[in-house]
C-alpha positions as a Markdown table, in Angstrom:
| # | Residue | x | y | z |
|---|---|---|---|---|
| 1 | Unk | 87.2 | 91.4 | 80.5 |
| 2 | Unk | 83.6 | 92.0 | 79.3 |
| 3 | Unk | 82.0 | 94.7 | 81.3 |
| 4 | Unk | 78.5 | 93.9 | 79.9 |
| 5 | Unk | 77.0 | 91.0 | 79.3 |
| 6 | Unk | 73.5 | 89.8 | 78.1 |
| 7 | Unk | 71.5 | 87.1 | 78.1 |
| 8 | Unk | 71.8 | 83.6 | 80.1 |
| 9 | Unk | 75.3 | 83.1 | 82.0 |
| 10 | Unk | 77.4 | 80.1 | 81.9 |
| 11 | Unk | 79.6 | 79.3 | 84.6 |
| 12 | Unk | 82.8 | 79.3 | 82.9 |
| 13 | Unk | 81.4 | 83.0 | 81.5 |
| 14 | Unk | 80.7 | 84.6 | 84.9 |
| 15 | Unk | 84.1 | 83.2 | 86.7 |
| 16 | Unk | 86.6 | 85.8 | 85.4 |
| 17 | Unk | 84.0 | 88.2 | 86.8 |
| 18 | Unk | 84.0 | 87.1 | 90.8 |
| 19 | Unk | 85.5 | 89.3 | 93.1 |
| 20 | Unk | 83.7 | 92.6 | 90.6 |
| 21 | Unk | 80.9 | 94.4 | 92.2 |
| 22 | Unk | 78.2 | 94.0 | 89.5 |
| 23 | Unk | 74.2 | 94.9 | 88.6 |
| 24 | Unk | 72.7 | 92.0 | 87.6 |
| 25 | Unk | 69.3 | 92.2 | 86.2 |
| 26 | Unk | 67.1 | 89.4 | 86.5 |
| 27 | Unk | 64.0 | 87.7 | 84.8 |
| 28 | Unk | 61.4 | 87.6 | 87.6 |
| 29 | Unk | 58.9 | 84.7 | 87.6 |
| 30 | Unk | 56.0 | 87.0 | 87.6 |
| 31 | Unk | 57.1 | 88.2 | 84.0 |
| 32 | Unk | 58.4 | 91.5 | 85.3 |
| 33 | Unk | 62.4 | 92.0 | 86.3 |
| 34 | Unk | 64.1 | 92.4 | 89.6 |
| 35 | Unk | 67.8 | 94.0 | 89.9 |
| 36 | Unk | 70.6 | 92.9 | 92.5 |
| 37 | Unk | 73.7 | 94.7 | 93.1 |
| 38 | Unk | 77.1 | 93.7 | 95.4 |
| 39 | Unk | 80.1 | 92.2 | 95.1 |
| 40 | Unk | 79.7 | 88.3 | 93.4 |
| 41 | Unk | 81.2 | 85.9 | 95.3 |
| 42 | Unk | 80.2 | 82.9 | 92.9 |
| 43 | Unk | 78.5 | 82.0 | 89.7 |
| 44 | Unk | 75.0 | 82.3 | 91.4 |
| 45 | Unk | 75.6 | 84.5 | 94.5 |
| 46 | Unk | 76.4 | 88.3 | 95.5 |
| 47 | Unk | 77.6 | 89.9 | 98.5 |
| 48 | Unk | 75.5 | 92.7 | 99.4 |
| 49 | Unk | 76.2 | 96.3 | 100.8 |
| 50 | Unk | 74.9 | 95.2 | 104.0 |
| 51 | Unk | 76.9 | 92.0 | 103.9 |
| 52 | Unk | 73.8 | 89.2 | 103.2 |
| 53 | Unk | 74.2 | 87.0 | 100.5 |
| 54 | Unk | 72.0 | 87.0 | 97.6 |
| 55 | Unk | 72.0 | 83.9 | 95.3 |
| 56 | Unk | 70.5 | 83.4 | 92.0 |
| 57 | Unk | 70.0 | 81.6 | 88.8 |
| 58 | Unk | 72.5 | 82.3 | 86.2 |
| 59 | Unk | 69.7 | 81.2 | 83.7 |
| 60 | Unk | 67.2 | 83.8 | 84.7 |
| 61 | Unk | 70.0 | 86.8 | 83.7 |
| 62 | Unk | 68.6 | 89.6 | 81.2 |
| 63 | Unk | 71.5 | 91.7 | 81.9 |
| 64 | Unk | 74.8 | 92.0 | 83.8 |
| 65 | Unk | 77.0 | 95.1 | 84.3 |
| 66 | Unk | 80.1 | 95.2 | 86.3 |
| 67 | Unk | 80.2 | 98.3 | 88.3 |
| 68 | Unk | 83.5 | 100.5 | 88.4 |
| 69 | Unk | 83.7 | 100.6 | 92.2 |
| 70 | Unk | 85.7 | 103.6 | 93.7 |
| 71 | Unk | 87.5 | 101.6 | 95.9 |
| 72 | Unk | 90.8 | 103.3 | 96.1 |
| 73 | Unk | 89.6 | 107.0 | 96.3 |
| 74 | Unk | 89.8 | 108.5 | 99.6 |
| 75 | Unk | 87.3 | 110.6 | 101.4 |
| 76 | Unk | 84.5 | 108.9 | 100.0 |
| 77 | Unk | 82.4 | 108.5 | 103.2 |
| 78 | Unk | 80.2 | 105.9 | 104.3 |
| 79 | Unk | 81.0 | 103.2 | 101.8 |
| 80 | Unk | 85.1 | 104.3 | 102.3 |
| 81 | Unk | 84.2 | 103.6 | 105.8 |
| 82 | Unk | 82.6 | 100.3 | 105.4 |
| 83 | Unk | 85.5 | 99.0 | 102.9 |
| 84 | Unk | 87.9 | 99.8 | 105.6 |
| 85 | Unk | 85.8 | 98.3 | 108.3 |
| 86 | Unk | 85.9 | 94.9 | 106.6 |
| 87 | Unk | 89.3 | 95.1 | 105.7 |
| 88 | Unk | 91.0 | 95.7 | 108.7 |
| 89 | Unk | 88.6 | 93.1 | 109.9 |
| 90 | Unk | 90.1 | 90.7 | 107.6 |
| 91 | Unk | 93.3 | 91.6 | 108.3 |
| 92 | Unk | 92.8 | 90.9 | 112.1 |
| 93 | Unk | 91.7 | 87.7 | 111.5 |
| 94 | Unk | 94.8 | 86.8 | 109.7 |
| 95 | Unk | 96.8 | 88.2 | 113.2 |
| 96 | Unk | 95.1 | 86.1 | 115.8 |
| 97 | Unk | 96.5 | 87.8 | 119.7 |
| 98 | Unk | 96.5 | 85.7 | 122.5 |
| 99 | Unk | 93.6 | 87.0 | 123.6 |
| 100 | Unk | 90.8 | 89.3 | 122.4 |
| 101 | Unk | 88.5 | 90.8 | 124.5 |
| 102 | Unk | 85.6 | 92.6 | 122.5 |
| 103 | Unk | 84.8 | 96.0 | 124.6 |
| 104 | Unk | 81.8 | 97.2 | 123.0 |
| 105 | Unk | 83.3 | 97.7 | 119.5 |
| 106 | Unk | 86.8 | 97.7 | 120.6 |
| 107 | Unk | 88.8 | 95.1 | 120.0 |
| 108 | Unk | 91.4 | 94.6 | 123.2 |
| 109 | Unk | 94.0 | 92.3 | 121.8 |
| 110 | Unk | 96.8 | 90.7 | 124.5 |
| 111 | Unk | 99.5 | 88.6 | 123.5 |
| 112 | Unk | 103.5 | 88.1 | 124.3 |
| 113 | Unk | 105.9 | 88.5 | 122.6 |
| 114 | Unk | 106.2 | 92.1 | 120.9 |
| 115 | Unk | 104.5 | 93.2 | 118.0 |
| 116 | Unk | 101.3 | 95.7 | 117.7 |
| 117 | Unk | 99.1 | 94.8 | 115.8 |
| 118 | Unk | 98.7 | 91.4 | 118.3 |
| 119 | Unk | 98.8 | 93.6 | 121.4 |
| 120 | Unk | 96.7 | 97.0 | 120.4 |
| 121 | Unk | 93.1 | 98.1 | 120.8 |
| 122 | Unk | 91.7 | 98.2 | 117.5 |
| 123 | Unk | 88.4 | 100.2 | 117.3 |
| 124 | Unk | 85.9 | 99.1 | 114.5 |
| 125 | Unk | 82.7 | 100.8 | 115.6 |
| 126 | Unk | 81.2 | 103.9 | 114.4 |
| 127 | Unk | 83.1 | 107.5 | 113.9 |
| 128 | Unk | 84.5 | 109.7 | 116.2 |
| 129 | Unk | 85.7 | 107.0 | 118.5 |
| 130 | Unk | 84.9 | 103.8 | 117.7 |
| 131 | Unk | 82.0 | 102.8 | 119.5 |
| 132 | Unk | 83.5 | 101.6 | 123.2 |
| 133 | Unk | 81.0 | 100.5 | 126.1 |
| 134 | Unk | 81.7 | 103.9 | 127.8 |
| 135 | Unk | 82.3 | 107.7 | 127.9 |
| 136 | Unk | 85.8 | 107.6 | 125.8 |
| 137 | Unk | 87.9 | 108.9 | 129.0 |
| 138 | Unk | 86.8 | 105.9 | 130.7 |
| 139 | Unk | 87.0 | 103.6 | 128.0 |
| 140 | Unk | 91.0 | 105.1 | 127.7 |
| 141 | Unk | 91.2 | 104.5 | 131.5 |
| 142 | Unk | 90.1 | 100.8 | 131.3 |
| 143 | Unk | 92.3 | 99.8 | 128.5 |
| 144 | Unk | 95.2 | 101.4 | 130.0 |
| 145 | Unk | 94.5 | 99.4 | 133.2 |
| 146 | Unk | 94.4 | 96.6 | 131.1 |
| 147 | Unk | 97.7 | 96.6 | 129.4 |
| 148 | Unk | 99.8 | 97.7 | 132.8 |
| 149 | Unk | 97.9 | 94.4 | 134.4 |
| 150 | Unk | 99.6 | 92.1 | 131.6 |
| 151 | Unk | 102.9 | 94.6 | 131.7 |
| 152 | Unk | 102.4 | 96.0 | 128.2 |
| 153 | Unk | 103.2 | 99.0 | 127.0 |
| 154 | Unk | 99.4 | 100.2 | 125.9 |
| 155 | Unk | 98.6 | 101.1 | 122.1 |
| 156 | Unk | 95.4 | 101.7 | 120.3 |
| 157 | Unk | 95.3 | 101.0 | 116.3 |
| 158 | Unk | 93.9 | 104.3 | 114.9 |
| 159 | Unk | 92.5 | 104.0 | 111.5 |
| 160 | Unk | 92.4 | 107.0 | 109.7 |
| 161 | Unk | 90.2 | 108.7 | 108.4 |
| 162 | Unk | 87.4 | 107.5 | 110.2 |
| 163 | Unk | 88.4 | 107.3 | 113.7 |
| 164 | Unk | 91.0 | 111.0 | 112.9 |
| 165 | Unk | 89.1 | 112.5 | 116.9 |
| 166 | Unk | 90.0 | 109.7 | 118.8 |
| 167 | Unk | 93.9 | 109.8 | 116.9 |
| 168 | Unk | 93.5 | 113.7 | 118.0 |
| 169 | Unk | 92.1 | 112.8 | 121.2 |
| 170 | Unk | 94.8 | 110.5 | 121.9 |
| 171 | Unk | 97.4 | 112.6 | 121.3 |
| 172 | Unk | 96.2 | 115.6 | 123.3 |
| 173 | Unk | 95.9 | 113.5 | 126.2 |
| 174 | Unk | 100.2 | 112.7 | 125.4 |
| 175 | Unk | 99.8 | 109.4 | 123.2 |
| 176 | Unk | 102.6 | 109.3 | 120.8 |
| 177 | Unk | 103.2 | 108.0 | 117.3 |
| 178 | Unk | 105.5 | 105.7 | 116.8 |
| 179 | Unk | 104.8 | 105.1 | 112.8 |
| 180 | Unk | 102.1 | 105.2 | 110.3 |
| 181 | Unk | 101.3 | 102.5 | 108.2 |
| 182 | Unk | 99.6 | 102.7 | 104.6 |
| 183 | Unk | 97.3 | 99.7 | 103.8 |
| 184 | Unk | 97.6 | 98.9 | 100.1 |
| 185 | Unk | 95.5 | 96.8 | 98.1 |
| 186 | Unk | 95.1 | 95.5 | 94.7 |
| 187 | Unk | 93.7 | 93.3 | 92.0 |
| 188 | Unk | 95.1 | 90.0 | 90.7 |
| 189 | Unk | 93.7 | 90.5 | 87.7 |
| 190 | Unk | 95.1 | 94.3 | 87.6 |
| 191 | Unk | 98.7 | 93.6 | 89.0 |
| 192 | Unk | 101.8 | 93.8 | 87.0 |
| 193 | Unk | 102.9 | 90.5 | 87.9 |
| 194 | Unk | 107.2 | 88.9 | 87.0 |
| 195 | Unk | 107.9 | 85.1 | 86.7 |
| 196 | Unk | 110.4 | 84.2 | 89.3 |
| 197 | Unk | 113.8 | 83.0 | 88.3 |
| 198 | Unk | 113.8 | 80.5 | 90.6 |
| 199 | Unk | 112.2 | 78.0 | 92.1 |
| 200 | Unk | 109.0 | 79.0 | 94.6 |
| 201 | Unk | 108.4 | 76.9 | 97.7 |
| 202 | Unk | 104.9 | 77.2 | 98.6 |
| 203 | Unk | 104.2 | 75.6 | 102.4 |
| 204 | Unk | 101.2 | 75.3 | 104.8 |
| 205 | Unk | 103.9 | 75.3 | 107.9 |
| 206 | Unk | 106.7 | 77.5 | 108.8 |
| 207 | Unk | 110.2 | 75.9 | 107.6 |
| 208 | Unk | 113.6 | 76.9 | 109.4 |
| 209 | Unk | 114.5 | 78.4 | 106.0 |
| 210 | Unk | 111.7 | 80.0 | 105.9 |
| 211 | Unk | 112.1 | 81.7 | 109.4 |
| 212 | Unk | 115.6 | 81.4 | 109.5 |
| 213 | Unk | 115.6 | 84.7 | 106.3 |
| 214 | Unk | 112.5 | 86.4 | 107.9 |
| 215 | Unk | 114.2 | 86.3 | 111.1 |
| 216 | Unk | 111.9 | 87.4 | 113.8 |
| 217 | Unk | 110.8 | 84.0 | 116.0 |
| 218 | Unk | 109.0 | 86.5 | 118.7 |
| 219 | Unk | 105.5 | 86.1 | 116.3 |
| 220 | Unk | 105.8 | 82.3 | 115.0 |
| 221 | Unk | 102.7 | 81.0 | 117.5 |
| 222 | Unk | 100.6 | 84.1 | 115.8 |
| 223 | Unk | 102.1 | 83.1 | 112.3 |
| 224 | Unk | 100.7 | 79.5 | 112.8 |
| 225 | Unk | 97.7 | 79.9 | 114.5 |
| 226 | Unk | 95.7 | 81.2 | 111.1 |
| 227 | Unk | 95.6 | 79.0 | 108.0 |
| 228 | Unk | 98.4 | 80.3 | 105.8 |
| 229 | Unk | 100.8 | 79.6 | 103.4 |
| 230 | Unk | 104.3 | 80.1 | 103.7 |
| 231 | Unk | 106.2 | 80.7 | 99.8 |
| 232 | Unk | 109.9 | 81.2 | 99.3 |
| 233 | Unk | 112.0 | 81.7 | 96.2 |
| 234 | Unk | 114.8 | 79.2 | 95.7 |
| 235 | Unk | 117.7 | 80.7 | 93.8 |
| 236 | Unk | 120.6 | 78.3 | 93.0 |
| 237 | Unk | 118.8 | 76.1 | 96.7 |
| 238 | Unk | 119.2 | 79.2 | 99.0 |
| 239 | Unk | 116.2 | 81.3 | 100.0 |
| 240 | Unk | 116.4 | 84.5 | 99.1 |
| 241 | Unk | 112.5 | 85.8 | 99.8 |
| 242 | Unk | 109.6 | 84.9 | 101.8 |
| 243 | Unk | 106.5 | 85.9 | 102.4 |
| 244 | Unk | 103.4 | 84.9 | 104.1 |
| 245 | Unk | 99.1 | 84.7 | 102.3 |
| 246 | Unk | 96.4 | 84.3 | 104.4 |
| 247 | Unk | 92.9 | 84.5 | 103.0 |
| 248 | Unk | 90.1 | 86.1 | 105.0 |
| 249 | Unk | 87.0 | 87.3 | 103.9 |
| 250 | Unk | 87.7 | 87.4 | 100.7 |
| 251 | Unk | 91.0 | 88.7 | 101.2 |
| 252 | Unk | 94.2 | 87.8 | 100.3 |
| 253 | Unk | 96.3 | 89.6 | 103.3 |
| 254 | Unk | 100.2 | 89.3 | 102.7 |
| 255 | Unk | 102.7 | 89.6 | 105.4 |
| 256 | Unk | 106.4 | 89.3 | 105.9 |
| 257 | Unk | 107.8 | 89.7 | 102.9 |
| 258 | Unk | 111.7 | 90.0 | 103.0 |
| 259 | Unk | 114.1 | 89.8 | 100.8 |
| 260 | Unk | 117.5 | 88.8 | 102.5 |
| 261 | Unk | 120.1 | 91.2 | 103.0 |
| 262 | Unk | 122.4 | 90.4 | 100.2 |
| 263 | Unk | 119.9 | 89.8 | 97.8 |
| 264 | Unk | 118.2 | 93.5 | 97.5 |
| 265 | Unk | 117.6 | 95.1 | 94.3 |
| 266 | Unk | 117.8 | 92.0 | 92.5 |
| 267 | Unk | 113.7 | 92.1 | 91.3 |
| 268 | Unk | 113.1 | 88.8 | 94.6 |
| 269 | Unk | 110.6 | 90.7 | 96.2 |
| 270 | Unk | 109.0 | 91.2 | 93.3 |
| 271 | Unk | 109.3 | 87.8 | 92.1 |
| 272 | Unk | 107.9 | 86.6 | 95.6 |
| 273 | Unk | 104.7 | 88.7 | 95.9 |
| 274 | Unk | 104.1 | 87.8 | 92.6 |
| 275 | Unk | 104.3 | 84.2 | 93.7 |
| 276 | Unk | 101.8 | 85.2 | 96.4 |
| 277 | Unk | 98.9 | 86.8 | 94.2 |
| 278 | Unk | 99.3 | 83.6 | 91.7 |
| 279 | Unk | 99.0 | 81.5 | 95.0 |
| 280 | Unk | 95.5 | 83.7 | 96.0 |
| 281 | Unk | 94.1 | 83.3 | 92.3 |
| 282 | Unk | 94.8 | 79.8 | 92.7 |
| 283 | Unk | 92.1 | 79.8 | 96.2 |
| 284 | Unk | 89.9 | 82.1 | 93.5 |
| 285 | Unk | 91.1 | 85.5 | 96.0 |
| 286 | Unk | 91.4 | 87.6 | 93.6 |
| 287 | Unk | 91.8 | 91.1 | 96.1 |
| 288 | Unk | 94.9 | 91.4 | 98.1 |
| 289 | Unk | 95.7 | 93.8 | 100.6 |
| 290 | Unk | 99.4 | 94.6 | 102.5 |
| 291 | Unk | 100.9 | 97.1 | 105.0 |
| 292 | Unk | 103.7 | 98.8 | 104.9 |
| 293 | Unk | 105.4 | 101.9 | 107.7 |
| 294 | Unk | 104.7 | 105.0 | 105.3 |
| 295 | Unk | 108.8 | 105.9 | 106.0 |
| 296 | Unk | 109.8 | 102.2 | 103.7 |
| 297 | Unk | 109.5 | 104.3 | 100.5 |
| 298 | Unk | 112.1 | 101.5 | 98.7 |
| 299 | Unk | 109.0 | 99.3 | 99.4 |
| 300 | Unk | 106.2 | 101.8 | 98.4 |
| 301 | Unk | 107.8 | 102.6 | 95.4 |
| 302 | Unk | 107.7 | 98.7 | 94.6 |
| 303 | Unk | 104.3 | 98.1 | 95.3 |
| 304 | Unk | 102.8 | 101.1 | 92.9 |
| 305 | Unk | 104.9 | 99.6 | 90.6 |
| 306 | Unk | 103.0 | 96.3 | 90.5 |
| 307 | Unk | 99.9 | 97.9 | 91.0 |
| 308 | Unk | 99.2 | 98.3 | 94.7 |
| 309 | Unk | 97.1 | 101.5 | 95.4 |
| 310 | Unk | 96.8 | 102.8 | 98.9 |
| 311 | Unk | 93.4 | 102.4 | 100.4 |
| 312 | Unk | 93.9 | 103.7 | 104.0 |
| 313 | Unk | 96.1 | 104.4 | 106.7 |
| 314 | Unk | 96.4 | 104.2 | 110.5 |
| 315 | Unk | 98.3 | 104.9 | 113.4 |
| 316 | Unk | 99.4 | 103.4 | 116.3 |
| 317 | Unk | 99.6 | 105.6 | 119.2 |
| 318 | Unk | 101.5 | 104.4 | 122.4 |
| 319 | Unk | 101.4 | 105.7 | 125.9 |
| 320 | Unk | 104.3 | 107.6 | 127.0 |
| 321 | Unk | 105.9 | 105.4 | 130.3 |
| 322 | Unk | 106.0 | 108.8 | 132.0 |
| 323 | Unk | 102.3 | 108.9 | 132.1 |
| 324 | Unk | 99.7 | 107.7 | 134.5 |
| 325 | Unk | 95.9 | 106.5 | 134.4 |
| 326 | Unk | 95.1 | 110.2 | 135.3 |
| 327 | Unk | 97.2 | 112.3 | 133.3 |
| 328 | Unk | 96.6 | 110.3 | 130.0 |
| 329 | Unk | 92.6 | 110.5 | 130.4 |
C-alpha cells in the first residue's frame, strides 16, 4: 500500500486506503489549499477526531498522506482514551441487554440469563469515574439497588486504564475480580490470515449446529437481537468451529469462537477467524476487535500469531453476597 499519493484520486485508487487515518490536502476554490485529517470512511469522506464527517472531492486532492496512527500503544492519553471509548462502544452495541438504562454516562445494562457483559454497568464518561449523575458513593448505592431489585448479582465493567480509581475505588469498598479481559484488535489488511480446509458456512441466523458446538443457549435472544453473521467450518459435514461478526461503527467485533472439543490444535480456530476477517472485508470493515480472559493464554498466543495486538483491558468487579448497600459504599 502507497503511503503517499499525489495528484487527483480515483475511486478504485483511494479504496485500499479506507479504514487509514490520513492528511489529505486539498485544492481550495479560492486558489489557496485547505488540509483535513481523520480516519476515511469512503472515497470522498473522513471521520474526524471529534467524530463529524467531512466529505470532499477526490478531484480537488493536491496531496494525500496516510498517517501511522499509534493505535496499539498504551498510555497514550486523551486520544488512547477516546479509541477505547468508541470501541467499547462498539462493542456494546453488538451485546444488546434487555434493558439499558443510561445513568448520566453510565450505562446500567439488565438482562436474564447470565453473562456480564449484558448485565454490568459499563461507565463511558470522563476519567476517574466515569461520569455518573451523582457523587460516586451514591451512584454505587443506586446501582447496587438496582441489580438486588432484578435479583442480580451487581458488576460494573471497569476499563482500564482510564477508569483505574473507580477499579481501586471498587475494590476498597470489597468489590472483587472475577477475571480480566484483554481487548485485541487488528487490521485485515495486516492479519496473517490461513485458507480453511474445509468448507465455511456463513449464516445471518443461528443454526442448531451452530449452537449445538458453541454450546451455551443462556445468550441466544442477545446473539440474535444485533445483525450478525453466524460462520462455521465444515470438515468432512461436521462443524468443528464457530464464531460470530458483528459490524458496529466501523468495527468488526468477533465473539464465540470455539473450536469443539476433539478438534483442538488442529489450526480450526485459526481457519474460522480467518473466515471471519474475510467476511468483514467483504462489508469493507477492515478493523476488528475481540476479547479474550487474560488467563486463556492457548488463545492469546493464537491471536498474536495472526496479528491481533492488545489495545486495552478491563475488569469486571462483582459485589461480594456478604455485603450490603452500606458496607460496599
Amino acid at each position: 500500500m502507497r503511503t503517499h499519493l499525489a495528484g487527483a484520486q480515483s475511486e478504485k485508487e483511494l479504496a485500499p486506503l479506507i479504514g487509514h487515518r490520513v492528511s489529505i490536502r486539498l485544492h481550495d476554490d479560492g486558489g489557496g489549499y485547505r488540509d483535513i485529517l481523520g480516519y476515511l470512511e469512503s472515497s470522498n469522506s473522513v471521520k474526524k477526531k471529534d467524530g463529524a464527517i467531512a466529505e470532499f472531492d477526490p478531484k480537488k486532492i493536491a496531496a494525500l498522506r496516510v498517517v501511522i496512527d499509534a493505535e496499539f500503544r498504551a498510555g497514550a492519553g486523551a486520544p488512547l482514551s477516546m479509541r477505547i471509548r468508541d470501541l467499547e462502544i462498539a462493542a456494546a452495541k453488538t451485546w444488546p441487554s434487555d434493558s439499558l438504562e443510561l445513568f448520566g454516562q453510565w450505562q446500567i445494562r439488565i438482562s436474564k440469563g447470565f453473562s456480564y457483559r449484558a448485565n454490568s454497568v459499563l461507565p463511558l464518561g470522563a476519567p476517574p469515574f466515569g461520569d455518573p449523575p451523582l457523587e460516586i458513593s451514591e451512584a454505587v448505592n443506586y446501582v447496587v439497588s438496582k441489580y438486588l431489585e432484578h435479583k442480580l448479582d451487581p458488576v460494573f465493567h471497569v476499563t482500564l486504564p482510564i477508569h483505574q480509581e473507580l477499579d481501586r475505588y471498587l475494590s476498597e469498598k470489597g468489590w472483587e475480580s472475577p477475571y480480566e479481559i484483554l481487548v485485541m484488535v487488528g487490521d485485515t489488511r495486516e492479519l496473517t490470515l490461513k485458507e480453511a480446509h474445509g468448507e465455511i458456512i456463513n449464516d445471518k441466523q443461528l443454526s442448531d449446529s451452530w449452537l449445538n458446538l458453541q454450546g451455551d443457549h443462556t445468550v441466544n435472544e442477545i446473539l440474535e437481537r444485533y445483525p450478525s453473521q453466524f460462520l462455521q467450518l465444515l470438515i468432512n459435514e461436521e462443524t468443528v468451529s464457530v464464531g460470530r461478526l458483528s459490524i458496529a461503527d466501523g468495527w468488526g467485533i468477533l465473539t464465540r469462537i470455539f473450536v469443539g472439543e476433539v478438534h483442538r490444535n488442529k489450526g480450526y480456530g485459526e481457519e474460522i477467524i480467518s473466515a471471519m476477517a474475510r467476511a468483514a472485508e467483504n462489508l469493507e470493515c477492515n478493523k476488528l476487535a475481540l476479547q479474550v480472559n487474560s488467563d486463556n493464554l492457548a488463545a492469546i498466543k493464537l491471536y498474536e500469531k495472526m496479528g491481533f495486538k492488545v489495545h486495552h483491558t478491563y475488569r469486571y468487579r462483582k459485589l461480594l453476597e456478604n455485603k450490603n448497600v452500606a458496607e460496599c459504599c
